[in-house]
Structure formats: structure tokens, C-alpha cells
C-alpha positions in Angstrom: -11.7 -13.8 -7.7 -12.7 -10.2 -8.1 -12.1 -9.4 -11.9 -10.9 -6.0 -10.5 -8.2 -8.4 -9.6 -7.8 -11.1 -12.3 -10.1 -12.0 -15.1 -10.0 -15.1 -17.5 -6.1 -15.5 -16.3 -5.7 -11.6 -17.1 -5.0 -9.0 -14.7 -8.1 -7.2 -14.5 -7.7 -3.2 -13.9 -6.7 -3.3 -10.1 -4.1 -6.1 -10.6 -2.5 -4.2 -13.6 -2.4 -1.1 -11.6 -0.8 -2.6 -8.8 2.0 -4.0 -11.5 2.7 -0.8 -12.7 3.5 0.3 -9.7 5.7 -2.6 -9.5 7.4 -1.9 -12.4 8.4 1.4 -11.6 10.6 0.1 -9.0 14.4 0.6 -9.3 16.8 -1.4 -10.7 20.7 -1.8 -11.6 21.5 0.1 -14.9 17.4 0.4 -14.9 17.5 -2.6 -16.6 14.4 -3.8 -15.2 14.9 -7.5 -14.9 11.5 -8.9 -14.0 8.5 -10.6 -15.2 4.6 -10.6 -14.1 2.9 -14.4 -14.1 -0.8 -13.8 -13.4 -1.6 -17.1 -11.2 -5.4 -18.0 -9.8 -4.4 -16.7 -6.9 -2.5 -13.3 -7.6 0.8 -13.2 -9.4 4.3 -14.8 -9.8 7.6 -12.8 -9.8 10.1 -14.0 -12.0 13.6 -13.1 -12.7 14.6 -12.0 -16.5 18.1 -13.3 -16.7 18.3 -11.6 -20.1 18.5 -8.0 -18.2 21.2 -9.5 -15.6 24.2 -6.8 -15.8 26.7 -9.5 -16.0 29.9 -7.9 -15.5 28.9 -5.8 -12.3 26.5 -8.1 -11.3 27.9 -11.7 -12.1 26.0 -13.7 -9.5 22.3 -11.9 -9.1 22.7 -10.3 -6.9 21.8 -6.9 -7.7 19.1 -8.3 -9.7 17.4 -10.0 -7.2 18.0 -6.8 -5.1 16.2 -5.5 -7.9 12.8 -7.6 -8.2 12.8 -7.5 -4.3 12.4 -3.6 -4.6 9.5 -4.2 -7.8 7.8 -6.8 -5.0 7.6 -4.4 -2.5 5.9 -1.4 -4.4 3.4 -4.9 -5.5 3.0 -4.9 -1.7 1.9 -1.5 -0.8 0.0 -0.9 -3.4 -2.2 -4.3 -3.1 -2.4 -2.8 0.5 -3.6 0.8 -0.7 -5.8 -0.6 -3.0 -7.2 -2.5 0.2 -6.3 -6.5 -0.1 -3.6 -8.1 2.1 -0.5 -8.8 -0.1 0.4 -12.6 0.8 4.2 -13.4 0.1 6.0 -16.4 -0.8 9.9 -15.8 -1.2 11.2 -18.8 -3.8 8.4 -20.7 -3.9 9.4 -23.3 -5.7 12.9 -25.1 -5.6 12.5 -26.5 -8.9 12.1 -23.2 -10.7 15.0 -20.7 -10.2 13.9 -17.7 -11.5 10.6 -17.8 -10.0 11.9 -15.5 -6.9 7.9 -14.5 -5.8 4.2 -15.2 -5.5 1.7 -13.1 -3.8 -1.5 -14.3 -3.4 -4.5 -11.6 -3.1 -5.5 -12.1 0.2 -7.8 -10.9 2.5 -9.9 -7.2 2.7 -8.3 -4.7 4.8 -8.2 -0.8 5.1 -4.9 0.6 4.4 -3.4 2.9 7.4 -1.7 6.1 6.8 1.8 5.0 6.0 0.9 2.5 3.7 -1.1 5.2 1.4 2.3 7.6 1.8 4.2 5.1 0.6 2.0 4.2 -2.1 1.8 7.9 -3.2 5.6 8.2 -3.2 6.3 5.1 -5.8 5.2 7.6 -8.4 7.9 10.4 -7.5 10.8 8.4 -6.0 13.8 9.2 -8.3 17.4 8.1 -8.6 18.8 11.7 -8.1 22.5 12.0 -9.1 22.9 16.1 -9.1 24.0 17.9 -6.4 22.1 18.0 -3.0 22.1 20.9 -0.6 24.6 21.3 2.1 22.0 20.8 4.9 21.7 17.9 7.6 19.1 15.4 7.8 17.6 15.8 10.8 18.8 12.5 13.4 14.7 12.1 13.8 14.4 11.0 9.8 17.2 9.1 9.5 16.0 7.3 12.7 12.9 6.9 10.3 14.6 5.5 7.7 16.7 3.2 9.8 13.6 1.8 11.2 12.0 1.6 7.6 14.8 -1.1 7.2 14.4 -2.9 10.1 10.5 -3.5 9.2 12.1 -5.2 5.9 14.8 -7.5 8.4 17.6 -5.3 6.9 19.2 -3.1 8.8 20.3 0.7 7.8 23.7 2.1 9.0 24.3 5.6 8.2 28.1 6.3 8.3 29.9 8.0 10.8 31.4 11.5 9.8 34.9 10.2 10.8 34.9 7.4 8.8 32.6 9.5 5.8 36.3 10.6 3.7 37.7 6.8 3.7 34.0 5.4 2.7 34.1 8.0 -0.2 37.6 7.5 -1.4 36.5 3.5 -1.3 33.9 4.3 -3.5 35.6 6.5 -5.9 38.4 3.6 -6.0 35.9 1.6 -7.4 34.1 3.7 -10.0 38.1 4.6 -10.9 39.1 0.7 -11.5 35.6 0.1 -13.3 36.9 3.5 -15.7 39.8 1.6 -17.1 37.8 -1.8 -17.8 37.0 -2.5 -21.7 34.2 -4.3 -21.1 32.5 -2.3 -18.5 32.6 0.0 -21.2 30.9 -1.9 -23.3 28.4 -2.9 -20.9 27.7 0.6 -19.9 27.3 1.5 -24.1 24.2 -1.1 -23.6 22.5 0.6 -21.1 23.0 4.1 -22.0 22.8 4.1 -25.8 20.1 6.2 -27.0 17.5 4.7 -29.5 14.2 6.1 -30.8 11.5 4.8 -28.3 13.8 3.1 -25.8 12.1 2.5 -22.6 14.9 1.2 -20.7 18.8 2.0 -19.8 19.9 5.3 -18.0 19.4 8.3 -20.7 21.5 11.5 -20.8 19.1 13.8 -18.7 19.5 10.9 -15.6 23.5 11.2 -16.0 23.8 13.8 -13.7 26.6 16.6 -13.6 30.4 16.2 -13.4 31.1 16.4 -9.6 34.1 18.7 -9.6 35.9 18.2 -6.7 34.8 15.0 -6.5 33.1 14.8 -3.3 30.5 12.0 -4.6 31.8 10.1 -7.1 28.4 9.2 -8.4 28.6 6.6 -11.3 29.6 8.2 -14.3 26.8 6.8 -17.1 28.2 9.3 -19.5 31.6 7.7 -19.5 31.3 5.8 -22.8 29.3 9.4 -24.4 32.0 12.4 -23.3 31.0 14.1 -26.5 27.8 15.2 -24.9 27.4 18.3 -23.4 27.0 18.1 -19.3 27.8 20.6 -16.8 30.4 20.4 -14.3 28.8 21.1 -10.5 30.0 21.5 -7.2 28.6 18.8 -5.0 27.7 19.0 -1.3 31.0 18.5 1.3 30.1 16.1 3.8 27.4 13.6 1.9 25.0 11.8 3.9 26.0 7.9 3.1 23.8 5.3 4.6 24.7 1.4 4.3 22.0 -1.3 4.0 22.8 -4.7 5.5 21.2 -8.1 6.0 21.3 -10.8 8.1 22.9 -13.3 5.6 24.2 -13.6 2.3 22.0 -15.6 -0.1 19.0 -15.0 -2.5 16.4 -15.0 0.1 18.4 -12.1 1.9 19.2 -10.1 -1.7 15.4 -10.5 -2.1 14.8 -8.9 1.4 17.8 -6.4 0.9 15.6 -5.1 -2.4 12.3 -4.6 0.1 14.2 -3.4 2.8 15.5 -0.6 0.2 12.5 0.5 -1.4 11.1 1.0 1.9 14.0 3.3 2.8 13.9 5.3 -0.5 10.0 5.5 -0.6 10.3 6.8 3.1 13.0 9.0 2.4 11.1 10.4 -0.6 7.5 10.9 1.6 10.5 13.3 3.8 10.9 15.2 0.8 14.6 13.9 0.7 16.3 12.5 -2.3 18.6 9.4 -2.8 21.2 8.0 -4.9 22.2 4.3 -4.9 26.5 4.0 -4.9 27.2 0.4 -4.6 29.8 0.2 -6.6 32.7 -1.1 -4.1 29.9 -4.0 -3.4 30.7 -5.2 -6.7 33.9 -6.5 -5.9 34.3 -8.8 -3.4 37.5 -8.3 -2.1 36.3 -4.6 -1.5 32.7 -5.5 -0.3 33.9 -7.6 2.3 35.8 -4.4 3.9 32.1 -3.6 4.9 30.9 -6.6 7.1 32.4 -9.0 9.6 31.4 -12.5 7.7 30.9 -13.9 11.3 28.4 -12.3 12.2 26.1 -13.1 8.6 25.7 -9.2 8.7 26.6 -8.5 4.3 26.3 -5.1 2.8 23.8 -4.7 -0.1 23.5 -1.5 -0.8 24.9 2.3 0.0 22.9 5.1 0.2 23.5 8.7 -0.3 20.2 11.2 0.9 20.0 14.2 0.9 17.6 17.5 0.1 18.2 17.8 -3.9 16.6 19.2 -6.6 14.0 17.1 -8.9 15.2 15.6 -11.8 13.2 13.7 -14.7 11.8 10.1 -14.5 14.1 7.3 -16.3 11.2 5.6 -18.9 9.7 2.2 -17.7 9.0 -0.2 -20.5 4.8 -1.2 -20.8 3.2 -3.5 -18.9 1.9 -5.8 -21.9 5.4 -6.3 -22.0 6.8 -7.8 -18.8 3.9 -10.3 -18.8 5.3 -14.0 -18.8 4.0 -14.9 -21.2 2.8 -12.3 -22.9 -1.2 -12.7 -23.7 -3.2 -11.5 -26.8 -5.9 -8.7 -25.4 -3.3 -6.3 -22.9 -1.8 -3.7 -24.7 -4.7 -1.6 -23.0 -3.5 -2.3 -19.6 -0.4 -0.1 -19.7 
């Protein structure tokens, strides 16, 4: 193979940029739970079960939501870089927290929306501060329900009669997660500050105190109150979008995570910005308030989007380092 690609069982300086673009994907609590297996072919997804976020995310889900959105940005930016991304979901039964492998496939010439996309991974942001009080125009969010539908998830933005009881839903749940000991404690993990920490939500990505609150965005400073943030008045009437797939197991959480990124890279090529708030979709009794289990249709994710301000990028740990395993000779590559 090209060794623009891999070299000696190495990626070689196209490959690595291609996984960095991976790795700035987002993730629950950016805890960044994947790993990069350079194969003869192209490279291995795997899961890091040592980043799970246990007590939100007990059963991987959100994980696998996770590397599904990192496998994506791998996809369109094997595309820009002009190759033909070829994708195995679970590949092989016998290894669990293998969850991809894409194979460097054939030459091609990427089209218009693939080098957008590929632009955007750079300046995609989770954007918890207040967004303006303007409507997305019906044409975009069209966009962005299509987006999902080129992933096999399907995007539902929600209906302004049914907005006020989606947003009391969600602030329920951030409210029962507030008087939980060990979320707190879980939350201390991923937002202590440390010198040279390149993972975890840190204070400038906390976001404002909504006052009233009209978004109850996760609160990452709970566990830190002694730090100084400002209280803001968040837009009214949020635009709240719900992401759904077809069924319910990892295949489908690994499709949710590539339906997503396409949505937030679209939504970010818009000039719009996006906050994940899935936190009624960590408990089941609540999450099933969202989809008939008939049908197979299960929510994965909610969306808000909006026009907001920018805000600072959340630090992304090297790529020498999410190597599996790691080998001697690519500190150079990050």
C-alpha cells in the first residue's frame, strides 16, 4: 500500500491525518473512548472500555454512539483525501470491542459535500452558551434531517407544542442526576482540572448558568460552584431535534454515532451551532417516553441548534496515544 497510507504497520502521514480527524470526534463527557489498530488493509476501531462513563452510560451505549461519530470523520476525510473508505461494522464476533475496520479502498475524487464536511470536523463545537432568538430556516433543518437519513437514522425536530414538555423532561433528568452521589463523583473525573490534561470537559466548555432555565444544558460545573461563571439568559423557544434509529443494538448505536456527526458537521457547514442533551436517554424508564418499541424506532440522541456564538475547542489527547498498541517511532505523528 501507498506509505502515504501505511508504512512498516505504521500509519504513514495521510493515514495519521485522517485519524486525527477521527479523534476529534465528540464523545460523552469527551472522554474519548476509542482506539486506532493500523491493519494491512487500513485501520481497526476499537472500543476503550476504560473511558466508558459507567453510571450514565452502563451498557455502551453512548460510547459506541461515540466511536461511531470518530468512524465517520475517518470516513470523510479518507474520502477528501481521495480513497474510498470501506466499512465493516463488528467485524469480528469473537472480539467485542473491535466495533470497526475500514479498509483503504479504491481512488476517487471527492465531491463538494464531502470536502465541506471534511472542512467543518475542525470547527464543529459542543456549544452550551446561549444561542440567538432566531429560527432555523425549515430549508436547513430539512438539510439536516436528510443528513440523518444518508446515515439510516432518522432526525425529528420537535414540534413547538410539544417543545415545553420535551424541556421540562429534560430538565427532570439533569434535576434527579443533581441529587445522585455518585454522579457526582463521576462528573469530578471528567471535569477536574490537571496540568496538561487532554481529556474531560474543562471550565471554559461549562457554559453559563441558564437563568430562567429555558435549556437546562448539563451542568459540568456542578461538582466546582466555587468557580466563577456567569449567569445568562438563554433563547425562549430552543430548537430541539431527536435522532432515531431503526433498532436498538450495537450496530444501530454505531450508526446513531454516524448518523450524528453527519447532522452536527452539516449543521456546522450552516454556520449553526449544536448542543447534545440526552440526558432523559439515560434512563430507561424516561427514554422509552420517546419511541414506540414496536415499531424498532429508539431515540439516541437530542439535539439542540441554533445560531450561537463560538466558544473554545475541548483538548483532544495525541495521536501516539490512542494507537492499540502503541508503537515505538509515532510521537511525530500527532
Amino acid at each position: 500500500m501507498n506509505a502515504g497510507w501505511l508504512w512498516n504497520g505504521l500509519p504513514g502521514p495521510l493515514m495519521a491525518a485522517c485519524l486525527e480527524a477521527a479523534a476529534a470526534a465528540p464523545s460523552v463527557h469527551n472522554s474519548q473512548p476509542w482506539r486506532f489498530r493500523p491493519h494491512p488493509d487500513g485501520v481497526e476501531i476499537l472500543a476503550d472500555r476504560s473511558r466508558q462513563v459507567d453510571l450514565i452510560d452502563p451498557d455502551g451505549r453512548e460510547l459506541a454512539i461515540s466511536v461511531g461519530t470518530a468512524l465517520f470523520n475517518l470516513r470523510v476525510a479518507m474520502l477528501a483525501h481521495g480513497r474510498v473508505p470501506m466499512t465493516r461494522l463488528t467485524p469480528e464476533p469473537d472480539e467485542p470491542d473491535l466495533l470497526a475496520r475500514v479498509a483503504v479502498g479504491a481512488p476517487v475524487e471527492a465531491d463538494d459535500t464531502v470536502r465541506l464536511l471534511a472542512r467543518a470536523v475542525a470547527h464543529r463545537r459542543t456549544n452550551r452558551r446561549p444561542f440567538a432568538d432566531l429560527p432555523v430556516p425549515p430549508e436547513v433543518l430539512d438539510e439536516l434531517a436528510a443528513a440523518a437519513r444518508t446515515e439510516h437514522g432518522q432526525l425529528a425536530v420537535v414540534d413547538p407544542l410539544v417543545r415545553e414538555s420535551m424541556v421540562a423532561l429534560i430538565g427532570n433528568a439533569e434535576d434527579r442526576r443533581r441529587v445522585d452521589p455518585a454522579y457526582w463523583a463521576e462528573l469530578e473525573r471528567w471535569t477536574r482540572e490537571r496540568p496538561g490534561r487532554l481529556d474531560g470537559v474543562p471550565p471554559q466548555a461549562f457554559g453559563p448558568w441558564p437563568v430562567p432555565r429555558s435549556v437546562p444544558v448539563r451542568d459540568f460545573g456542578l461538582v466546582w460552584p466555587a468557580r466563577r461563571r456567569r449567569v445568562a439568559e438563554f433563547e425562549p423557544d430552543p430548537v430541539l431535534a431527536v435522532l432515531y434509529t431503526a433498532g436498538d443494538a450495537l450496530r444501530d448505536w454505531l450508526r446513531a454515532g454516524q448518523a450524528l456527526q453527519r447532522v452536527l458537521l452539516t449543521a456546522t457547514v450552516r454556520g449553526l451551532a449544536t448542543t447534545l442533551m440526552t440526558q432523559p436517554l439515560e434512563f430507561p424508564e424516561l427514554r422509552d417516553l420517546f419511541g414506540d418499541r414496536h415499531d424498532g424506532q429508539r431515540a439516541q440522541a437530542i439535539v439542540r441548534i441554533g445560531y450561537g456564538p463560538l466558544c473554545p475547542p475541548v483538548p483532544r489527547r495525541a495521536l501516539a496515544d490512542l494507537l492499540d498498541p502503541a508503537p515505538m517511532g509515532v510521537a511525530g505523528v500527532g
